[in-house]
N, C-alpha and C positions, 0 to 999 in steps of 0.2 A: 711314194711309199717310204717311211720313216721306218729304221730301226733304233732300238737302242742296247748298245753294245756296252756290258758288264765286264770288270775285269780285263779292262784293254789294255794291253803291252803293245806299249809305241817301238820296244826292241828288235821282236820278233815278225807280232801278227800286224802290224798297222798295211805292211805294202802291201798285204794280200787284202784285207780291208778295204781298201783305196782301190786293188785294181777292179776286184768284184763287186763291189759297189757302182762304181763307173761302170761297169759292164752291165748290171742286172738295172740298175735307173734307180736305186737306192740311197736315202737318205741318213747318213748316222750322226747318231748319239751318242757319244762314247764315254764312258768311267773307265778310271784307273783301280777303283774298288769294288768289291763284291755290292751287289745291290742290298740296299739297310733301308729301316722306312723311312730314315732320315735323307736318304739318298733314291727313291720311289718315284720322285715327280720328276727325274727326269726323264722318265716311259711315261708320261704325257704327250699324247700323239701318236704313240707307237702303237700299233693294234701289236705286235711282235719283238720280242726280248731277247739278247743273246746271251749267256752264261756259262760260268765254268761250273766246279767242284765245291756252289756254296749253300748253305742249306738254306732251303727255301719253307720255310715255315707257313703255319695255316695264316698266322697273322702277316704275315708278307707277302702271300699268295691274293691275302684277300685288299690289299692295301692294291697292288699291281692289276687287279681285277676294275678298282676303282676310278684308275688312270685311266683305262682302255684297254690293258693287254686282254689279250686274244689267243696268245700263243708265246712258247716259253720253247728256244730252243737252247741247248745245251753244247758243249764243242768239245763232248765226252761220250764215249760207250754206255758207259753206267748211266745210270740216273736215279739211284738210290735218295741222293740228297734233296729231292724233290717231294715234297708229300703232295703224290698223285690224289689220293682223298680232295682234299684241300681244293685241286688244281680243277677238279670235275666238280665240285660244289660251287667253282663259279666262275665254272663254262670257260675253262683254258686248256686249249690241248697243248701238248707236248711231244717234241721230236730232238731225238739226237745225234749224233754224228760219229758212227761207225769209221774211225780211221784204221788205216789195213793192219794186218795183225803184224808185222814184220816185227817193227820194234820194240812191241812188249816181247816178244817172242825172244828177239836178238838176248834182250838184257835178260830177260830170265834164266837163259843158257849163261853167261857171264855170272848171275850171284847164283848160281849153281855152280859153279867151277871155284869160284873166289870161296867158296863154303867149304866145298872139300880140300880145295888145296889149301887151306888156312890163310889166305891173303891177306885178310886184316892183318892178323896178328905176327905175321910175317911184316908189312909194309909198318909196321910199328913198331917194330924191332931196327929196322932196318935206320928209320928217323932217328935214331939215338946210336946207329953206328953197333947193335950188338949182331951179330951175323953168323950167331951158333945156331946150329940145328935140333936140339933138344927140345920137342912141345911142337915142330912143325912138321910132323911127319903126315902127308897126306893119303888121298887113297885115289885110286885109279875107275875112273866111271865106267872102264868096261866089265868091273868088278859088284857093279852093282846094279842095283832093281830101283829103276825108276817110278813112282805110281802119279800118275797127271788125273788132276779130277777137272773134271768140264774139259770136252774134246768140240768147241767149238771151233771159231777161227785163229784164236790165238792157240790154245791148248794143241789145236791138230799143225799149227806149224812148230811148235814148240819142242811134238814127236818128229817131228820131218826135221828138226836142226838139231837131235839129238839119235837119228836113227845112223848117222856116222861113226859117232863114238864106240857103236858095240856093246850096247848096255842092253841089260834087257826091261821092255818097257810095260805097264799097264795102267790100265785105263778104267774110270769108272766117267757113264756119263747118264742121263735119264734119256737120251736118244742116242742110241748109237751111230757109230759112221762106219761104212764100207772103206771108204778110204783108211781110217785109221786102223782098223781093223788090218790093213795089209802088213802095218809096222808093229802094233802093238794087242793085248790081249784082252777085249774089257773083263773086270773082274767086280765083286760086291766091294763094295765101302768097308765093309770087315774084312774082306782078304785086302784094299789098301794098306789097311791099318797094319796087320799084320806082316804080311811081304816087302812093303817098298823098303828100300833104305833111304828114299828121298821120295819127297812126297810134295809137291807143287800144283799150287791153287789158279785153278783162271775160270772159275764159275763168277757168273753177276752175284749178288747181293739181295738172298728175299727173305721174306720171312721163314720159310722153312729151312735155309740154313744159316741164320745166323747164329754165329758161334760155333758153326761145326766142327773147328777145331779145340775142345776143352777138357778139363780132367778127365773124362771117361774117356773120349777117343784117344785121347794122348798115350793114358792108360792101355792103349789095345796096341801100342805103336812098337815098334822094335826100341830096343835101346841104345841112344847113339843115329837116329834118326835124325832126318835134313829135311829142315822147314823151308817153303820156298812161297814165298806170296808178291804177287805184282798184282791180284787181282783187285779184293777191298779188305783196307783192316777188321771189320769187325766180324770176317768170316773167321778169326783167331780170338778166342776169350784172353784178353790181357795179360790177368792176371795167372790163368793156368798156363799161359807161354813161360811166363818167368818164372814157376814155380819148378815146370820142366827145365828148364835151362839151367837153372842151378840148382838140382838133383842129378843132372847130367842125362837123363831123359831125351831130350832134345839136344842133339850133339854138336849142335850148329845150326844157324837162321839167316837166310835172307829177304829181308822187306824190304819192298818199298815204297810196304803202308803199313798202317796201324792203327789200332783203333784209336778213336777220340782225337785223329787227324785235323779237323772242320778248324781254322780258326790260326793254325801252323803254318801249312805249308802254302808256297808260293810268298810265304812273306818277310822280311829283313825281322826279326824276331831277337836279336843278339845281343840286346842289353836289355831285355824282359828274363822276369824269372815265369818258366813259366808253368800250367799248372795242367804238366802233362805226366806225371811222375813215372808211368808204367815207359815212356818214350827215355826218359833219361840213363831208365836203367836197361832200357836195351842197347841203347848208343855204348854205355860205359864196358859192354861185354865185350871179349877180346874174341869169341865163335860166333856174333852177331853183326851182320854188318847192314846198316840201316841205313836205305835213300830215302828223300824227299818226296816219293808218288811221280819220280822221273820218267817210269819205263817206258811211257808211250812218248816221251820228247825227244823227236826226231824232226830233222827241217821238212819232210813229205807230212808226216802229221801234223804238224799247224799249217800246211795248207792247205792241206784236205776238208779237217776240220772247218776251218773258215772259210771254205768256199761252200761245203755240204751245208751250214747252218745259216747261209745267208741263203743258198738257194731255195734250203725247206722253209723258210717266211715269204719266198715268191709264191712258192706251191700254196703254200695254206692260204694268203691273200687272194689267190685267184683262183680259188677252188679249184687245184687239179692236183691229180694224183701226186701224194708226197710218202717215197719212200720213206723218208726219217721220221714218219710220225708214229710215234709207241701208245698214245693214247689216244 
């Protein structure tokens, strides 16, 4: 059994590669780059494809259809960046790899803390030696109202590493949880809006809510509100992030995504100009502080990852039951 493995980092993921492979009887293929149709033929062989966070377009779907793929798995939660459409018109199913909620969870409690205590703009003060207190006055989370939308697995440990702190927390989700329910209170989307003073996203990415975050909801939000997304950029419209941000609407943000991501990150980018503009101007904000789509990069999630996505192309090969398949 052949695979071919997209976006391969010999830094990190190669030993788990090598030992699971040698374990499962598995054959790799391996790129350094996201798969392009210039780059297509080498899933030649492969009935099974491995992929990160790259868009997989109808004309790449249907190019990788050509070669033999079978199957497309992905060494992410999400799978936005897949046109599912595309993937069923010709006959490719799709599975992904659910790594455990800890570490989105861990860091989104950190650029929640870094947001209200003003850390940037503290840690940037500090580089230049100015060490006045004027402009860094923070505030205390047990002072505040939390609002967590999507109380899945990341979202309900996110309440469980925040049920410490003494904040008071709520919740909106389209299924609720018992368990959550013990720490927090579900409420509508409009009492979100309304009540939290921090408001943090860990819903997937569909059509029904993108851009949930935009001038109208914003509009309905307190003033001086805390943006908080680890989930996927274009659940935040761009350009009404920045419009709040500097109206002071948005009192503070932490991402560590954004929209129009695809094509950025994971890559040495540092002598391109590049043609993200809405990303430049949130990097330059002194209440914004913007990672690279890090939150799930923890040493347990790349090998989780890599070992779930090599074993759901055994499962789908030999027809037996495969938890990771979405489609």
């Amino acid at each position: 059994m052949q695979v071919t493995v997209y976006n391969f980092r010999e830094y990190d993921e190669k030993k788990y590669f090598d030992a699971y492979a040698e374990e499962l009887g598995i054959t790799l293929v391996t790129c350094p780059d996201a798969p392009t149709l210039d780059n297509v033929s080498l899933a030649k062989g492969s009935e099974c494809i491995d992929i990160l966070t790259s868009k997989m377009t109808p004309e790449l779907i249907a190019a990788l259809a050509q070669q033999g793929v079978r199957y497309i798995t992905t060494r992410t939660i999400g799978y936005d960046h897949i046109d599912m459409k595309a993937c069923k018109e010709h006959g490719i199913t799709v599975g992904n790899a659910p790594y455990g909620p800890n570490g989105v969870a861990d860091y989104t409690v950190m650029l929640l803390l870094m947001s209200i205590r003003k850390a940037k703009q503290i840690l940037q003060r500090t580089n230049i030696q100015d060490y006045t207190l004027k402009g860094n006055l923070g505030r205390e989370l047990k002072d505040m109202t939390v609002g967590i939308i999507g109380t899945g697995r990341i979202g309900k440990t996110v309440i469980q590493n925040l049920s410490g702190f003494g904040c008071k927390m709520i919740a909106y989700d389209l299924y609720e949880s018992e368990e959550v329910q013990k720490l927090a209170t579900y409420v509508s989307l409009e009492e979100i809006w309304s009540q939290a003073d921090i408001i943090s996203l860990h819903t997937p990415l569909t059509d029904d809510n993108y851009h949930l975050i935009n001038a109208e909801t914003i509009g309905k939000m307190k003033d001086g509100v805390v943006l908080i997304n680890t989930a996927r950029g274009p659940l935040v419209e761009a350009e009404a992030l920045l419009a709040a941000i500097e109206s002071g609407k948005i009192g503070a943000a932490g991402l560590d995504v954004v929209e129009n991501e695809f094509g950025l990150y994971y890559y040495d980018r540092k002598n391109d100009v590049l043609d993200n503009r809405e990303l430049a101007l949130l990097r330059s904000y002194p209440n914004v502080t913007v990672t690279h789509h890090m939150a799930f990069y923890t040493d347990n999630c790349v090998k989780t990852v890599v070992e779930d996505s090599l074993r759901s192309c055994v499962c789908f090969v030999n027809g037996e039951k495969n938890p990771w398949q979405v489609s």
